[in-house]
C-alpha positions, 0 to 999 in steps of 0.5 A: 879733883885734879886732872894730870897727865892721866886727863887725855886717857879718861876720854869724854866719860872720864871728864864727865865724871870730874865734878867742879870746884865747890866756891865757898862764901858769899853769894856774888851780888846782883847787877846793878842797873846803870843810869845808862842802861836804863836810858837806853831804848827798850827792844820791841816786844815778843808780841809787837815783832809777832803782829807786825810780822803776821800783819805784814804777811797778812797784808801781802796775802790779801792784797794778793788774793784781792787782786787775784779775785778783781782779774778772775771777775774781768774774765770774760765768759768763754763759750764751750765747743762742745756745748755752744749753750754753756759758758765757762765763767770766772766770776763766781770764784772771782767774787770769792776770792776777792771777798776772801782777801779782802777780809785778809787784807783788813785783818792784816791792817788791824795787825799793824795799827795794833802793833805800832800803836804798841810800838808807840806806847812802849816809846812814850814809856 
């Protein structure tokens, strides 16, 4: 269907209606991989971006949490006013937080190692 000076009337309904050009004969070939194309280093993974960008992310929020969790637990206890028998203290959350990214901390270096020995095996091949 040819489309003459009537095409700028028709709108965009009008263009969806008009069907491609059927081609007619062989189908076109695949493409051929070249000697240089197949040289070329390979891109990393779906999976390896993922873990090294989940273990970077891990890492830092560990670390973070490891640190935060080592300075609550060197607070020293405070003494109420109101209460000179009770203590406000900063160690039981200092532990826990220190354990927490530590745990987080260790996750995300796995993810690494994990990922650039990944890396590395899909150099070699």
């Amino acid at each position: 269907m040819v489309l003459g000076t009537h095409a700028p009337s028709l709108g965009l309904a009008g263009l969806l209606l008009v069907s491609p050009p059927s081609v007619e004969g062989p189908a076109p070939a695949p493409p051929v991989e070249t000697a240089q194309a197949a040289a070329a280093p390979r891109r990393p993974s779906k999976r390896n971006k993922q873990l090294l960008t989940l273990g970077s992310i891990a890492t830092t929020l560990g670390g973070a949490a490891l640190l935060t969790g080592v300075v609550l637990v060197t607070r020293p206890e405070i003494q109420l006013e109101s209460d000179p028998m009770l203590a406000r203290s900063y160690k039981p959350a200092g532990v826990t937080t220190a354990v927490v990214g530590a745990a987080v901390l260790a996750t995300g270096v796995v993810m690494l190692i994990a990922a650039l020995q990944g890396k590395r095996k899909r150099a070699r091949s």
